[in-house]
GUDREN-897460 format. One line per 2 residues: their letters; for each residue z, y, x of N, C-alpha, C. Coordinates in Angstrom, 2 decimals, decimal comma. Layout:
<nodes>
a) Z/Y/X/Z/Y/X/Z/Y/X  ...
</nodes>
This chain:
<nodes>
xx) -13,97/9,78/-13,74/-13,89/8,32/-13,65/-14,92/7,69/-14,58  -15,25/6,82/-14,08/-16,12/5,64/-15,18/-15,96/4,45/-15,37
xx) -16,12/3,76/-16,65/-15,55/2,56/-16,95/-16,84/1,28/-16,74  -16,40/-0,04/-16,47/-17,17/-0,84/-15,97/-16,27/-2,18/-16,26
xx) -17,03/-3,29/-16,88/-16,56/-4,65/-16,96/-17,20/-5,46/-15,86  -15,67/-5,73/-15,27/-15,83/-6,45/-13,91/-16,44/-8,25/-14,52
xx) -17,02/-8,43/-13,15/-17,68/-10,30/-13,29/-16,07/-11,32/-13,13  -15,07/-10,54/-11,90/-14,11/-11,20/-11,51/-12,78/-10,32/-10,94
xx) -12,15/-10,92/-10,64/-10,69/-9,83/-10,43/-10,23/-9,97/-8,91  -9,63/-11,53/-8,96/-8,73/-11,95/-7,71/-9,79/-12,34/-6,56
xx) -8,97/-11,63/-5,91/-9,71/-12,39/-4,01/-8,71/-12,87/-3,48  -8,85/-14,07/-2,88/-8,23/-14,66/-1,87/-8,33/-16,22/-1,59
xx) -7,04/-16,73/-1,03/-6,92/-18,16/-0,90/-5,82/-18,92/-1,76  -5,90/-19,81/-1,65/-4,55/-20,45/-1,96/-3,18/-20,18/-1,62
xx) -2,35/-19,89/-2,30/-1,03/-19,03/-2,14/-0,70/-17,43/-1,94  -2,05/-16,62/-2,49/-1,98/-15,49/-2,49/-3,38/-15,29/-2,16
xx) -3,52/-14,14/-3,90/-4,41/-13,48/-4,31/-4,53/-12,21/-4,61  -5,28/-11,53/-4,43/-5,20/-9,93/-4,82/-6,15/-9,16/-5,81
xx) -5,68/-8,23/-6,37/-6,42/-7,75/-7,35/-6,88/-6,16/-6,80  -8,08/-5,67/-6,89/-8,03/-3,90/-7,77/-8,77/-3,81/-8,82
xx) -7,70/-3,00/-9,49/-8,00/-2,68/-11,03/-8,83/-1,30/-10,76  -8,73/-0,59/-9,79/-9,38/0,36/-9,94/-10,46/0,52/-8,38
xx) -11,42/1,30/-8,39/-12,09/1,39/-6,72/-12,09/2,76/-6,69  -11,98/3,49/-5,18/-12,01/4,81/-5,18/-10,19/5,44/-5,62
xx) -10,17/6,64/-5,38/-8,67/6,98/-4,93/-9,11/8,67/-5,93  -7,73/9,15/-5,92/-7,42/10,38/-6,39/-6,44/11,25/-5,55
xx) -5,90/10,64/-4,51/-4,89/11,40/-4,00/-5,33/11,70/-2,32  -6,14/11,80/-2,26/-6,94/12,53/-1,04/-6,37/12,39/0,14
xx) -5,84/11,59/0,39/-5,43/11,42/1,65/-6,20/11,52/2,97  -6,01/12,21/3,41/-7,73/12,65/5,09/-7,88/11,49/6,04
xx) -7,09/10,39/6,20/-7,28/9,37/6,39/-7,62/8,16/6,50  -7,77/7,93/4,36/-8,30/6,64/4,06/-9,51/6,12/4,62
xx) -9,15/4,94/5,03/-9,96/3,75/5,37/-10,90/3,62/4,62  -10,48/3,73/2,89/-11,08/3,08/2,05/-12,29/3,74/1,58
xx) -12,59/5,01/2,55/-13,53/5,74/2,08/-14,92/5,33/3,27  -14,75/4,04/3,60/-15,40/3,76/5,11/-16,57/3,13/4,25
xx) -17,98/3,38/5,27/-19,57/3,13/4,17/-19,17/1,59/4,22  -19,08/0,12/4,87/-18,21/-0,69/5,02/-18,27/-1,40/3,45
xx) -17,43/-0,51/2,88/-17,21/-1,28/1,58/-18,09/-0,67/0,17  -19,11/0,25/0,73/-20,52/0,12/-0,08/-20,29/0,71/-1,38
xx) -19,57/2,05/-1,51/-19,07/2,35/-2,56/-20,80/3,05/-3,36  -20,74/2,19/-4,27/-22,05/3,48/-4,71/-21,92/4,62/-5,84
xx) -20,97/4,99/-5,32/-20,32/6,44/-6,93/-19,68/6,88/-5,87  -19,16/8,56/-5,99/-18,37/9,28/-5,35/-16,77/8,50/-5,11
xx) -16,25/8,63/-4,01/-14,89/7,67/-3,46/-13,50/8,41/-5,04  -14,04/9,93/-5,61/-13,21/10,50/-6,07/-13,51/10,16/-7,87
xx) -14,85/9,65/-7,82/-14,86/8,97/-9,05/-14,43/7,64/-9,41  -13,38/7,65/-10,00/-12,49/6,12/-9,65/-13,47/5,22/-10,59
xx) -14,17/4,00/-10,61/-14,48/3,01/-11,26/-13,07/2,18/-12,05  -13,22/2,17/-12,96/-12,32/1,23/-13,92/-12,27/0,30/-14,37
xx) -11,85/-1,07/-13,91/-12,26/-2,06/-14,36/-11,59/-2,67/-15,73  -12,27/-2,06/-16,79/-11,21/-1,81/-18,11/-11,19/-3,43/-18,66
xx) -12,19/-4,39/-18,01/-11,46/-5,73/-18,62/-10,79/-6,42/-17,84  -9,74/-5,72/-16,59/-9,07/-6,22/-15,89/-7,96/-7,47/-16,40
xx) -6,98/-6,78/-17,34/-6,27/-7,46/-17,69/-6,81/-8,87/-18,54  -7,72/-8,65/-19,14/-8,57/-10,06/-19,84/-8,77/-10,80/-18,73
xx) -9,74/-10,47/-17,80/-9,88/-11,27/-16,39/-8,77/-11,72/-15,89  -7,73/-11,45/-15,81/-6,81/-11,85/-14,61/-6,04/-12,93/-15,80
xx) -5,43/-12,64/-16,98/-5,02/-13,50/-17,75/-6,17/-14,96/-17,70  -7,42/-14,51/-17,89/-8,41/-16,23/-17,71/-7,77/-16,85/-16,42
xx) -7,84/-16,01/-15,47/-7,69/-16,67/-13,99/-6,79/-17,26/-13,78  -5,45/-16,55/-14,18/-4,23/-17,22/-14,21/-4,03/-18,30/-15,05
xx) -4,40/-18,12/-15,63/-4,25/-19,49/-17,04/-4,88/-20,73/-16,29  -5,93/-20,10/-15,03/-6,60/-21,78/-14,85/-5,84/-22,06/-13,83
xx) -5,14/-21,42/-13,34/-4,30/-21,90/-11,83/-3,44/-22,76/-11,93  -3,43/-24,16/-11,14/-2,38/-25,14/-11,15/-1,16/-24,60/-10,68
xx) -1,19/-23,45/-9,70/0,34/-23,04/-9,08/0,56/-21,71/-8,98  1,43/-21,71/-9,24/2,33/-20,64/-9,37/2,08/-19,90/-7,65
xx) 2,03/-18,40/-7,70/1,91/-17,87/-6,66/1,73/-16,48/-6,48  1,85/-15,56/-5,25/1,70/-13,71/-5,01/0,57/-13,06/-5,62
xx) 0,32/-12,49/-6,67/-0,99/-11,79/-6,72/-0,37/-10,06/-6,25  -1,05/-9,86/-5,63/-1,29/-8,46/-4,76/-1,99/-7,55/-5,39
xx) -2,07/-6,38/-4,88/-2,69/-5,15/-5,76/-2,37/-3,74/-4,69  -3,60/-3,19/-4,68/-2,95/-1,56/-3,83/-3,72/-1,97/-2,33
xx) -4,06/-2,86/-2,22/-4,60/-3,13/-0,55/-5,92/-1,85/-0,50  -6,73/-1,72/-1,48/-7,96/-0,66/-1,45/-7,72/0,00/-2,17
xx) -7,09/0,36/-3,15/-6,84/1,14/-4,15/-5,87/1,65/-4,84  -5,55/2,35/-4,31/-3,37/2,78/-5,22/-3,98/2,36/-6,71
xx) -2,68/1,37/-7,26/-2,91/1,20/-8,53/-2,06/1,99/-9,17  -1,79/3,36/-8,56/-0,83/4,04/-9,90/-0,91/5,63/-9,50
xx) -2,52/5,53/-8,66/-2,99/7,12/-8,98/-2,89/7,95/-10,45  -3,72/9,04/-10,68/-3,51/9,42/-11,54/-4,02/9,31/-12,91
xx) -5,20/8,13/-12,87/-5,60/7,28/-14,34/-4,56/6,58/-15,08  -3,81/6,15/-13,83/-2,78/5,27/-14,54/-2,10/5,54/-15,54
xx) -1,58/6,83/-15,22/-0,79/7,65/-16,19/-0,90/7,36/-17,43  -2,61/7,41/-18,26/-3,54/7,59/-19,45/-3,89/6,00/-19,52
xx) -4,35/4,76/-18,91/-4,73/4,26/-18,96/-3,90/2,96/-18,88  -2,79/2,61/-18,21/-1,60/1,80/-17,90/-2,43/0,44/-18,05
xx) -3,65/0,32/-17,12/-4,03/-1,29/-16,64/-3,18/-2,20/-15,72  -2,72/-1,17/-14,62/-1,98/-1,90/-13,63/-0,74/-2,65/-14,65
xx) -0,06/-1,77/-15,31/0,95/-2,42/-16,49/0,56/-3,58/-17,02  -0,27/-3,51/-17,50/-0,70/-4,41/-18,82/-1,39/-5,86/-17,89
xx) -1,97/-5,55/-16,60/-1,90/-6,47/-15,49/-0,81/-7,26/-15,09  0,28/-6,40/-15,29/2,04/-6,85/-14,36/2,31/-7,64/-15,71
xx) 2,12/-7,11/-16,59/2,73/-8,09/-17,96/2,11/-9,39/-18,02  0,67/-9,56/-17,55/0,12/-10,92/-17,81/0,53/-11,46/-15,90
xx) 0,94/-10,94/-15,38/1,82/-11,72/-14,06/3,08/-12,22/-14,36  3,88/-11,54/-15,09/4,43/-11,83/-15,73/4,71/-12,98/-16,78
xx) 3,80/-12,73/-17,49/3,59/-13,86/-18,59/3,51/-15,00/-17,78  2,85/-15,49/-17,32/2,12/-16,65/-16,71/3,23/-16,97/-15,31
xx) 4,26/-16,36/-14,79/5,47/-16,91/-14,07/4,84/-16,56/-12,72  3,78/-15,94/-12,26/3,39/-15,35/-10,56/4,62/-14,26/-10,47
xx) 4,46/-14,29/-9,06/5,07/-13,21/-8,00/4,26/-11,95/-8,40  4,35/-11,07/-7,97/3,84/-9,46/-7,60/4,09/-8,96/-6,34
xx) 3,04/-8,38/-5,51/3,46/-7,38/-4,63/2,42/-6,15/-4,55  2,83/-5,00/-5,13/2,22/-3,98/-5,13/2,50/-2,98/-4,01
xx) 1,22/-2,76/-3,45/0,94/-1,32/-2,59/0,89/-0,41/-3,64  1,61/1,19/-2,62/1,51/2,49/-3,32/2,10/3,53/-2,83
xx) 1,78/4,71/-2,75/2,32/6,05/-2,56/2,66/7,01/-3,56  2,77/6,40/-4,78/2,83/6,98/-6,04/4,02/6,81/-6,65
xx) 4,77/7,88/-7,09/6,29/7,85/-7,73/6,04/7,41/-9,27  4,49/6,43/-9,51/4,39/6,29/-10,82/4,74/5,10/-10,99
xx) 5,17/4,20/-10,06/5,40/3,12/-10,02/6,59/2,98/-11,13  7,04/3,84/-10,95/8,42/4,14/-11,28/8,57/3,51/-13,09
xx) 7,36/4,56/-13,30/7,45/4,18/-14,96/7,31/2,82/-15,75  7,08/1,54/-14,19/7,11/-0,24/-14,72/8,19/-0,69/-14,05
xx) 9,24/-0,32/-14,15/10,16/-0,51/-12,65/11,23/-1,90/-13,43  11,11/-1,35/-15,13/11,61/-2,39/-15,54/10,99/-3,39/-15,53
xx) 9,49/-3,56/-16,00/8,34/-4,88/-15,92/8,59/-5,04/-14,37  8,74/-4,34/-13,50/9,07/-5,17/-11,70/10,43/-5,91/-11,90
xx) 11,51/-5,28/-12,44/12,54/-6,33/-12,87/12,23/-7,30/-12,80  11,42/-7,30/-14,40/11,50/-9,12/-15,03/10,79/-9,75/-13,89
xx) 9,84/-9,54/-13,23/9,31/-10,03/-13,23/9,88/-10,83/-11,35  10,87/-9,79/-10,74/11,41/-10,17/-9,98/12,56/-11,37/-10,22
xx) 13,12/-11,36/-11,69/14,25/-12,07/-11,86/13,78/-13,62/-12,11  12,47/-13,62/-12,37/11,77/-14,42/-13,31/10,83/-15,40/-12,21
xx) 10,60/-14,77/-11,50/9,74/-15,23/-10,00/10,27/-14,16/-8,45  9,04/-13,35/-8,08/9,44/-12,80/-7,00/8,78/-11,06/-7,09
xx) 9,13/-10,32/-6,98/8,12/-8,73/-6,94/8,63/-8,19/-5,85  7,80/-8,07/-4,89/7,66/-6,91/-3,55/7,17/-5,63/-3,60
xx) 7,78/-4,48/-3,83/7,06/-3,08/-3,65/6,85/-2,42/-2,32  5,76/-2,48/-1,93/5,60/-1,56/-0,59/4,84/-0,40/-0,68
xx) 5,74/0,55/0,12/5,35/2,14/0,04/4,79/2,21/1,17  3,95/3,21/1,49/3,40/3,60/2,37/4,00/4,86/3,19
xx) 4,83/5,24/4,04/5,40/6,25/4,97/4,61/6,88/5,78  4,30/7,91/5,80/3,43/8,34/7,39/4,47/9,40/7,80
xx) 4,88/10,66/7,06/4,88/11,90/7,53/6,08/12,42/7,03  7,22/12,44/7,55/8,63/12,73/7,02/8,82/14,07/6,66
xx) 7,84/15,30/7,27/8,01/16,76/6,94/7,48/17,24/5,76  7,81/17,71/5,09/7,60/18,11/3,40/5,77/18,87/3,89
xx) 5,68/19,71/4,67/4,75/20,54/4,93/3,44/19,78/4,83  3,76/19,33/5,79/2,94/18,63/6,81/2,21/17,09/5,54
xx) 2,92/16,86/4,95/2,91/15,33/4,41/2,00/16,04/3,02  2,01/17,33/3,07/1,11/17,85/1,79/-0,45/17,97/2,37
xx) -0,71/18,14/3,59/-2,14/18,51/4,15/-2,37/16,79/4,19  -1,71/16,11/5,02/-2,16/14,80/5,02/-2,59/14,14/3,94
xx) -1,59/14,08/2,90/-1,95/13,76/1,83/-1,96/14,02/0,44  -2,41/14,60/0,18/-2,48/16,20/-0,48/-2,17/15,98/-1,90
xx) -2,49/14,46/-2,52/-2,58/14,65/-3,98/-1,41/13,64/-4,62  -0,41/13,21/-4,11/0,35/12,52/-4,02/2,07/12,94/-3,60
xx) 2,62/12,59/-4,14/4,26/12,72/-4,02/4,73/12,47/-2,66  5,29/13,90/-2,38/5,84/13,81/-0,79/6,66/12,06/-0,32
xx) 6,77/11,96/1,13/7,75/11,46/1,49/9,27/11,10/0,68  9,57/12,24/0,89/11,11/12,20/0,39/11,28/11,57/-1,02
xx) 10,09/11,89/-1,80/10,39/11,20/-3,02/10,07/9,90/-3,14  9,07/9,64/-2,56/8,76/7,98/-2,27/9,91/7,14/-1,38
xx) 11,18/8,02/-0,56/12,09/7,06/-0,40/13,02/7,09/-1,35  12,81/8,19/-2,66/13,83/7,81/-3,66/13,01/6,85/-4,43
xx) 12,09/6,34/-4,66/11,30/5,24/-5,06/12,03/3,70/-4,58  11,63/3,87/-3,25/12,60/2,48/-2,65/13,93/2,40/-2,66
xx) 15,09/3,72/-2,88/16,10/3,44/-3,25/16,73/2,74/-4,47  15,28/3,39/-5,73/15,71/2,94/-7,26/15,45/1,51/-7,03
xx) 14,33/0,96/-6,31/14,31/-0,68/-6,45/15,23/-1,20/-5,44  15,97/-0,81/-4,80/16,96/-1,30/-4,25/18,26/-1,28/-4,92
xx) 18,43/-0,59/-5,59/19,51/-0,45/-6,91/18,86/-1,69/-7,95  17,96/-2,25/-7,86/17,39/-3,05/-8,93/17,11/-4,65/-8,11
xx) 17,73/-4,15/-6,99/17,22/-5,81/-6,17/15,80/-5,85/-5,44  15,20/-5,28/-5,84/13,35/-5,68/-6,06/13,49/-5,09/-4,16
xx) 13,30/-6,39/-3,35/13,02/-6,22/-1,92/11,62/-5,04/-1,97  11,62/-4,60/-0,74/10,47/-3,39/-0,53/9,78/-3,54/1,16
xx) 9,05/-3,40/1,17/8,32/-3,09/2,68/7,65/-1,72/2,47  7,82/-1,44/3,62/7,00/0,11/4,22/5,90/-0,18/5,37
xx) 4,92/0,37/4,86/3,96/0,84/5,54/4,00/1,99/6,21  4,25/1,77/7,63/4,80/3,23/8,84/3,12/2,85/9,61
xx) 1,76/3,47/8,77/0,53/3,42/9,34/0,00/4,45/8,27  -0,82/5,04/8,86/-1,57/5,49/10,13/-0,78/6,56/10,66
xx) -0,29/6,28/11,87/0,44/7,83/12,83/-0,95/7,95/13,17  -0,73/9,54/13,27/-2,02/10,18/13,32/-1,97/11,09/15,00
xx) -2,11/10,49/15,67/-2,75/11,06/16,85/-2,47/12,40/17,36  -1,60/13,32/17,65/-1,21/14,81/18,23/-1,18/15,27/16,89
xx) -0,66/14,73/15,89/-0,21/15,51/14,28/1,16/15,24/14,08  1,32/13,18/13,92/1,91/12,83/13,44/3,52/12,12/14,51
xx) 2,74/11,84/15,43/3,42/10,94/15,97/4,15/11,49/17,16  5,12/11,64/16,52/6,43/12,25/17,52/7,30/10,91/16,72
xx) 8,71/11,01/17,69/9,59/9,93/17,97/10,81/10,51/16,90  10,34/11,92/16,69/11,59/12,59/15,78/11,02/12,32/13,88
xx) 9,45/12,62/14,22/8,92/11,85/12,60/9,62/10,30/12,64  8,96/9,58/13,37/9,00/7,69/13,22/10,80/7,57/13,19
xx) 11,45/7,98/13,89/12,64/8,07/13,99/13,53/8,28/12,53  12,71/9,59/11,79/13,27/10,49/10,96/13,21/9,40/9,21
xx) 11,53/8,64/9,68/11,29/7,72/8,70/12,15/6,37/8,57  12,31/5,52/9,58/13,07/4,44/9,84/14,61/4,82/9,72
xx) 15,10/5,81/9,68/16,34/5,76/9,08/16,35/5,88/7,58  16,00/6,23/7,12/15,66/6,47/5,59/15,67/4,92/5,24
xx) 14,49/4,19/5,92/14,34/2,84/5,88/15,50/2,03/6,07  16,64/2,05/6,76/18,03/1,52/7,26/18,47/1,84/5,68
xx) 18,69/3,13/5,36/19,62/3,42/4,53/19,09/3,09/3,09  17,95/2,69/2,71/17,99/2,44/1,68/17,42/0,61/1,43
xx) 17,53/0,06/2,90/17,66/-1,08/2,89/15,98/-2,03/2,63  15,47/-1,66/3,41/13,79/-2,01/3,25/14,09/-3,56/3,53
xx) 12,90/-4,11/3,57/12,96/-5,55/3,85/12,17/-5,57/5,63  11,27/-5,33/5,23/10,45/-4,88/6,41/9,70/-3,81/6,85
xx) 8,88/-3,44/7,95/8,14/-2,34/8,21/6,91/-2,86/8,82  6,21/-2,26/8,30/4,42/-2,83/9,08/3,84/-1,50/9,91
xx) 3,51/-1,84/10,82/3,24/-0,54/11,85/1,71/-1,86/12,56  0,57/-0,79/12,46/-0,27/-1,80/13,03/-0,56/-1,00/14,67
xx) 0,70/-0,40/15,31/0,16/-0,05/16,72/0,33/1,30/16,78  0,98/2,21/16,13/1,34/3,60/16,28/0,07/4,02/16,53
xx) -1,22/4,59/15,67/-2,19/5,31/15,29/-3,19/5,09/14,38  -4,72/4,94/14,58/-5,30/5,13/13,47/-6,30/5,08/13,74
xx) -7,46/3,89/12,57/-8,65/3,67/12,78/-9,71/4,64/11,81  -11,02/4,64/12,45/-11,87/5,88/12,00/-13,40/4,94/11,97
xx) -13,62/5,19/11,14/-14,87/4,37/11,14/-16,18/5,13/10,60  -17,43/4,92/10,27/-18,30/5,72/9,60/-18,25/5,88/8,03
xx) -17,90/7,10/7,74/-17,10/7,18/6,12/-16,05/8,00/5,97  -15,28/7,30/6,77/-13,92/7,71/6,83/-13,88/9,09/8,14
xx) -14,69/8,34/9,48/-14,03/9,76/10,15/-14,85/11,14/9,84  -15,77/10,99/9,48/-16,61/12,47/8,68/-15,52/13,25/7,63
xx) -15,25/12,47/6,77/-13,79/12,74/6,04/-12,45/13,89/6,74  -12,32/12,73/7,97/-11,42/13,01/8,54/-11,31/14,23/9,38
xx) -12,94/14,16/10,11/-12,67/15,21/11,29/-12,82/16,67/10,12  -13,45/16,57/8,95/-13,89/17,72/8,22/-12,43/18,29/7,85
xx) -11,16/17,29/7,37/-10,17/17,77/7,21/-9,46/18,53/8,45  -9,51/17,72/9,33/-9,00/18,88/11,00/-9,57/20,08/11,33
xx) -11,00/20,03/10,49/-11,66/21,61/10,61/-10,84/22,88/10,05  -10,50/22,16/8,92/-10,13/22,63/7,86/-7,94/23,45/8,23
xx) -7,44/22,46/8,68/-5,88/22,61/8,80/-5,67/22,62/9,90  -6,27/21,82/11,21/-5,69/21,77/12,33/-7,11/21,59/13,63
xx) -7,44/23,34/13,35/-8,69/24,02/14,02/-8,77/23,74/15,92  -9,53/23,30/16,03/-9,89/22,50/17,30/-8,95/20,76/17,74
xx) -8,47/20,24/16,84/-8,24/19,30/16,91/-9,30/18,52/16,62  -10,03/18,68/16,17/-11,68/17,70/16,26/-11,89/17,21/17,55
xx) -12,55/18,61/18,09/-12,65/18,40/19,62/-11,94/17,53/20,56  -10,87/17,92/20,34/-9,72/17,13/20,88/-10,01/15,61/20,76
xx) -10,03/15,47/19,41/-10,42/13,90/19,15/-11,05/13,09/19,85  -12,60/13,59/19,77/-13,98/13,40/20,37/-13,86/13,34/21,88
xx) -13,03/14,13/22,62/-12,88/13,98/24,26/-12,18/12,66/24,39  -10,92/12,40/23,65/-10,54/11,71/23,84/-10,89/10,14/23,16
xx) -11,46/10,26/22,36/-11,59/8,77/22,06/-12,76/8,31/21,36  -13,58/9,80/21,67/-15,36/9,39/21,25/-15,65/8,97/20,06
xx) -16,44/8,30/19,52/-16,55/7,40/18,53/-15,86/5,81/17,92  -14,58/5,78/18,87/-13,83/4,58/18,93/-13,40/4,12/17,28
xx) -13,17/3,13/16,87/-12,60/2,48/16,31/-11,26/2,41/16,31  -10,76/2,15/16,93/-8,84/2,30/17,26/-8,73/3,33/17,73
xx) -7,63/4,35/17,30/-7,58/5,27/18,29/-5,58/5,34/18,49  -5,40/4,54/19,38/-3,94/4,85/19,66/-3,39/6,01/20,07
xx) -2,02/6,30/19,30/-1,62/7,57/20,33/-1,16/7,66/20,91  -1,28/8,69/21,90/-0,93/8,56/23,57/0,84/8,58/23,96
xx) 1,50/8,40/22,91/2,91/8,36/22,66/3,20/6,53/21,97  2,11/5,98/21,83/2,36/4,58/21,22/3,17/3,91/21,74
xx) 3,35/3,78/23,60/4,42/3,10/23,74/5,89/3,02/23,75  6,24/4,88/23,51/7,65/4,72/22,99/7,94/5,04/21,92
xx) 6,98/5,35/20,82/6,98/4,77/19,70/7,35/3,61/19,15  6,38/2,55/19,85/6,81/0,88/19,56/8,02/0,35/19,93
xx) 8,95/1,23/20,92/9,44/1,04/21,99/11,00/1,50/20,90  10,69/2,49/20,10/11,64/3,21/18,76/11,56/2,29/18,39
xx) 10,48/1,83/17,59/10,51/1,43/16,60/10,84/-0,15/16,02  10,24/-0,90/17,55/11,34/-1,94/17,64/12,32/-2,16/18,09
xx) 13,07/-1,26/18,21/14,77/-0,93/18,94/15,44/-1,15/17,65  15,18/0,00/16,52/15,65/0,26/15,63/15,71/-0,89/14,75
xx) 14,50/-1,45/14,40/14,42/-2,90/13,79/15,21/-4,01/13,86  15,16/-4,35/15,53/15,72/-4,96/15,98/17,45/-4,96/15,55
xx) 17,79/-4,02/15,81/19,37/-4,01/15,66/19,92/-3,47/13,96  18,74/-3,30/13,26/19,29/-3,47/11,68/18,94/-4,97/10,91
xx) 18,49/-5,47/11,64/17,55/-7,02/10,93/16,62/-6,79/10,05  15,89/-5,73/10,77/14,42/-5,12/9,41/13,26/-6,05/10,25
xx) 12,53/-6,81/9,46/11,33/-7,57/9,74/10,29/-6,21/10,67  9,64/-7,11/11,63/8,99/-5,61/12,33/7,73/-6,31/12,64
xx) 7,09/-7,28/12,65/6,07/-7,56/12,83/4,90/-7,54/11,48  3,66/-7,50/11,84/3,10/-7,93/10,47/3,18/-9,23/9,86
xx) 2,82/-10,41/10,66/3,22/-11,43/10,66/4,37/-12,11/9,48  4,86/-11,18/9,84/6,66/-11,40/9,19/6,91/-10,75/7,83
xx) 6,47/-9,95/7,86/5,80/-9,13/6,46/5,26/-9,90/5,55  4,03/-10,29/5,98/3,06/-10,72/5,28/3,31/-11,78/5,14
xx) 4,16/-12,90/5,90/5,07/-13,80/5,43/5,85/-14,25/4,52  6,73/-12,71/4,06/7,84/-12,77/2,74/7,09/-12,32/1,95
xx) 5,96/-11,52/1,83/5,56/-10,86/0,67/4,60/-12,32/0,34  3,90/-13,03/0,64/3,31/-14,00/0,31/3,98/-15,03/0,04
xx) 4,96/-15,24/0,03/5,73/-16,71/-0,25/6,54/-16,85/-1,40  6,00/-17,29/-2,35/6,88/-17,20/-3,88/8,03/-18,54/-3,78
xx) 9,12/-18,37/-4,19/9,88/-19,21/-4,16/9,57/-20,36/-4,98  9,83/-21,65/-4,39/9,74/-23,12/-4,58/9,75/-23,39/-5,70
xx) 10,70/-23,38/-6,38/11,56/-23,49/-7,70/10,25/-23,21/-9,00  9,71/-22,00/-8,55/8,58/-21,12/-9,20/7,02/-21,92/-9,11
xx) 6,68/-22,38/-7,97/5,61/-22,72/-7,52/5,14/-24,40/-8,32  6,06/-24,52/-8,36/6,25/-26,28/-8,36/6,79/-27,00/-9,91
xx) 6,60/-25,68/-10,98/6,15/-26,07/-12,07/5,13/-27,00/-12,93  5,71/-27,62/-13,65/4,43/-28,39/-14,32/3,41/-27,45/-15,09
xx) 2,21/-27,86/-14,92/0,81/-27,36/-15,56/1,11/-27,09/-17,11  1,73/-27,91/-17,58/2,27/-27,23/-19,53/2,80/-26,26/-19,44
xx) 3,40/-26,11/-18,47/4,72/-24,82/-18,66/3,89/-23,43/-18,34  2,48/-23,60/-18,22/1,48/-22,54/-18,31/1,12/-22,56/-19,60
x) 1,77/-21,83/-20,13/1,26/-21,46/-21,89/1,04/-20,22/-22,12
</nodes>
């Protein structure tokens, strides 16, 4: 990893902003997006950049904001790979969200979340905190080749159970089903109950499969060389150089997956998602400008 003082922190609009504290990943997932040429990484995707004056930055930013509102984190970058551990920016980030009375909603596949679960407390009791995990692959085996450097499944739904014991609402990310790997009706099936039982808020599914772009599918097809030998090929007949690649099971997938939704009252659109996780409660928002100290 290498360290670097960022110019700025937050992106977005009004009523929700997002941060990464870090660029580039550690937990190898054969899928990421985030390894797509796209976003112009100029250091290896596995050399994480550090933006070690994160927390200074985001405290200026917040301090100038008239309103109270979601800052985000995890959209490009798990903020609780394995720097975190040594380095605890994302923390020391949540504390000045904290401080200053914003919401939180953190992306992640990391059971490290775990170790701020009390700072997600306050900071839920105090305003609003959303944790969303990311789900793909319910089989212990299988969920190690996919994503190799990171805490199975099973433990990431004891993740959303502990913040459900703590209140702290959660969404799941059920993306990327992966194309003649992933996407059987007994995985998506196997995941969304887990999701029932430990009481998610919502589920984001962008279409039962998975986009490949230049970056990412070199990545990708090199990993199918590697674990799942002539599935390349396979790929390439079927969906060439595409951009979307749905799987050929997507429609009773969607067909699961909003059945199941439907009849537990789990949010199933993105729309609807991205709805609650962006909307900080009133009460919070609509503070006077002093009461930023």
């Amino acid at each position: 990893m290498h360290f670097v003082n960022a110019k700025g922190l937050l992106t977005g609009r009004h009523g929700f902003f997002g941060m990464n504290i870090y660029r580039g990943c550690s937990h190898g997932c054969i899928y990421c997006d985030s390894r797509s040429r796209c976003y112009q990484f100029t250091h290896p995707f596995e050399d994480i950049e550090v933006k070690q004056n994160a927390p200074e930055l985001l405290e200026k930013e917040l301090k100038a904001k008239r309103h109270r509102c979601m800052i985000g984190t995890g959209a490009m970058s798990d903020p609780y790979m394995h720097c975190e551990e040594e380095l605890r920016l994302t923390r020391k980030c949540l504390e000045v969200v904290h401080k200053y009375g914003f919401g939180a909603a953190i992306q992640t596949k990391s059971d490290r979340i775990l170790q701020d679960i009390d700072l997600l407390d306050e900071i839920n009791r105090s305003a609003k905190c959303v944790v969303q995990i990311t789900l793909t692959t319910y089989d212990d085996e299988l969920c190690r080749i996919v994503e190799p450097n990171v805490c199975n499944t099973k433990r990431r739904i004891q993740v959303l159970e502990e913040m459900q014991k703590r209140g702290i609402p959660t969404i799941v990310w059920l993306t990327p089903i992966l194309p003649f790997i992933n996407d059987t009706v007994e995985n998506v099936t196997s995941i969304l109950n887990e999701c029932i039982r430990v009481g998610v808020r919502g589920i984001i599914d962008f279409g039962m499969g998975l986009t490949l772009r230049e970056g990412d599918r070199e990545y990708y097809y090199k990993a199918l060389d590697s674990f799942f030998p002539g599935m390349k090929q396979r790929y390439i007949q079927c969906y060439g150089n595409a951009y979307e690649l749905p799987s050929p099971n997507a429609k009773a997938l969607k067909d699961c997956f909003q059945t199941i939704c439907k009849a537990h009252g789990i949010l199933s659109s993105p729309d609807e998602c991205f709805g609650f996780m962006n909307e900080l409660p009133e009460k919070y928002t609509q503070l006077s400008l002093f009461d930023i100290v």
